[in-house]
C-alpha positions as CSV (number, residue, x, y, z in Angstrom):
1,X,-8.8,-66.1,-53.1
2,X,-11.5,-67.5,-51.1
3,X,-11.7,-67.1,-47.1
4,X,-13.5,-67.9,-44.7
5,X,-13.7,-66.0,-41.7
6,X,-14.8,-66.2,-37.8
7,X,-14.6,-64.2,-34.8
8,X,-11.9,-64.5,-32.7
9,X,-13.3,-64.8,-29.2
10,X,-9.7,-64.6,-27.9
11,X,-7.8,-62.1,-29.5
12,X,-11.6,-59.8,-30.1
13,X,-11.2,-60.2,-34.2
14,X,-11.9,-61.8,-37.2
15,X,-9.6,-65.0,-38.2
16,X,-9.4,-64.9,-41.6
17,X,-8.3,-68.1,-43.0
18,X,-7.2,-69.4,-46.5
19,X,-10.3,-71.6,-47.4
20,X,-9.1,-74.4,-49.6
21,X,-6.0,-75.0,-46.4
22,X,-7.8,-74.4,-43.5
23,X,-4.8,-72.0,-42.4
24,X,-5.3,-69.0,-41.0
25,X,-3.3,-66.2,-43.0
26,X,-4.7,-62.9,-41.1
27,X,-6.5,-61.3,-38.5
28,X,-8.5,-58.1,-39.4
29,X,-10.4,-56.0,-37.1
30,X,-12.7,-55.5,-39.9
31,X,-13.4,-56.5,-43.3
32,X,-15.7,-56.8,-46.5
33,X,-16.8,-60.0,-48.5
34,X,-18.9,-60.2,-52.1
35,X,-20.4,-63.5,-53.0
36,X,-20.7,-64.8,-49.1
37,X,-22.3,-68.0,-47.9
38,X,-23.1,-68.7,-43.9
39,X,-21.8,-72.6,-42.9
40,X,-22.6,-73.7,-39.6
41,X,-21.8,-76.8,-38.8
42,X,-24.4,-79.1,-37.0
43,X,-22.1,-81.6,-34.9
44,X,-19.6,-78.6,-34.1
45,X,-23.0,-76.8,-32.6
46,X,-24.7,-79.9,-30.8
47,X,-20.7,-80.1,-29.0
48,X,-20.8,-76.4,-27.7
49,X,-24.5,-77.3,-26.3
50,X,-23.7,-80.1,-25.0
51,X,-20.2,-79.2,-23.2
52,X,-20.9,-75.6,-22.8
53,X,-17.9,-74.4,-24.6
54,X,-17.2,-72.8,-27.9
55,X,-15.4,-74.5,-30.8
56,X,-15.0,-72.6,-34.6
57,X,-17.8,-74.5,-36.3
58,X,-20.3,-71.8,-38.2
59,X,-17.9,-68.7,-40.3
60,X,-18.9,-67.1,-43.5
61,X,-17.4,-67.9,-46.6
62,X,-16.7,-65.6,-49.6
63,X,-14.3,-63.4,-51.3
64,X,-12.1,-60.8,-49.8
65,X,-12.8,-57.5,-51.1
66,X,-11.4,-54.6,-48.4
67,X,-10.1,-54.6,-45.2
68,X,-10.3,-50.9,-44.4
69,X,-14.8,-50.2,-43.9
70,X,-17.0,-48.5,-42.5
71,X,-20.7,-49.0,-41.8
72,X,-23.3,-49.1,-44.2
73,X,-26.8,-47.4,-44.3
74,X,-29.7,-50.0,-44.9
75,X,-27.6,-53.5,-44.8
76,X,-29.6,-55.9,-42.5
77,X,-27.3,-57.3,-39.0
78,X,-27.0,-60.6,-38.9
79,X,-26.3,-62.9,-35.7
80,X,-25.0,-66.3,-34.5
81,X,-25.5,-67.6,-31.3
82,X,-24.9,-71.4,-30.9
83,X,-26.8,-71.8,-27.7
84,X,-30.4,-70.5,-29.7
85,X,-29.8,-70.9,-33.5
86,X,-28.6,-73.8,-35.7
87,X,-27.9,-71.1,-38.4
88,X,-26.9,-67.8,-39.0
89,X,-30.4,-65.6,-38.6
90,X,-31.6,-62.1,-39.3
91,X,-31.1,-59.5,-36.0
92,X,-34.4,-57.6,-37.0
93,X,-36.1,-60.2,-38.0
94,X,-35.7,-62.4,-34.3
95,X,-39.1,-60.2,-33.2
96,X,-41.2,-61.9,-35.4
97,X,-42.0,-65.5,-35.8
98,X,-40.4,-67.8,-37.3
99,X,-36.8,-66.8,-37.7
100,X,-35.3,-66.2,-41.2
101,X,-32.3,-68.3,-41.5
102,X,-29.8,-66.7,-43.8
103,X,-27.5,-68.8,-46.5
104,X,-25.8,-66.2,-48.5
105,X,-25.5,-63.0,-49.3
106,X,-24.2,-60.4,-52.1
107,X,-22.0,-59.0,-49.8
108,X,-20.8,-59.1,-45.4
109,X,-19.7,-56.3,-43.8
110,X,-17.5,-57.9,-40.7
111,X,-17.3,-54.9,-38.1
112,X,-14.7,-54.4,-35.1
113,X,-17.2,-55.1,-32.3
114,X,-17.8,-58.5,-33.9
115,X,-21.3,-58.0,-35.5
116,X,-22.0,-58.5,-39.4
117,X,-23.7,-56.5,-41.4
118,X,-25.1,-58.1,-44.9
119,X,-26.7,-56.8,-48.4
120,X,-28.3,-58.9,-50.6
121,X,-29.3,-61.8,-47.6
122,X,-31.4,-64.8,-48.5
């Protein structure tokens, strides 16, 4: 079944919902995906600018493969931050210039302190 999952900024996890419903059918603490793409939406990230308050708009999309994880040597962190990217972007990669957007990946690794982990990233 394909999911698409956010971070939960109230209850500190990920929101795993179904993603042909829209209904949310879990919340994990942490999680792995295979054949993942990033979706941000553009209106959903000009509201939170504009009224300084987050709304679900940007998740990743794939399908779930395990629930129980741990970290990964060599996968590349990936972050979202509405308030300085319009996409999801590469962590060791905001150094440099210009910032490497990400679309998809192989595979997400969705930890329990809310950051992402990905292999195979373009």
């Amino acid at each position: 079944m394909k999911v698409e999952v956010y971070w939960n900024i109230t209850k500190k996890c990920w929101s795993i919902r179904n993603a042909k419903t829209k209904k949310v059918v879990n919340h994990l603490p942490s999680l792995l995906l295979k054949d993942v793409t990033f979706v941000v939406q553009p209106a959903g990230n000009a509201r939170v600018r504009r009224e300084k308050r987050k709304n679900v708009h940007a998740w990743a999309k794939g399908t779930l493969i395990d629930c129980n994880i741990g970290s990964w040597p060599g996968w590349e962190e990936v972050t979202y931050n509405p308030y300085r990217h319009t996409s999801f972007v590469f962590v060791v990669r905001l150094g440099y210039c210009p910032l490497t957007e990400l679309n998809r990946a192989d595979k997400a690794l969705f930890h329990n302190d809310g950051t992402v982990h990905v292999q195979g990233g373009e």
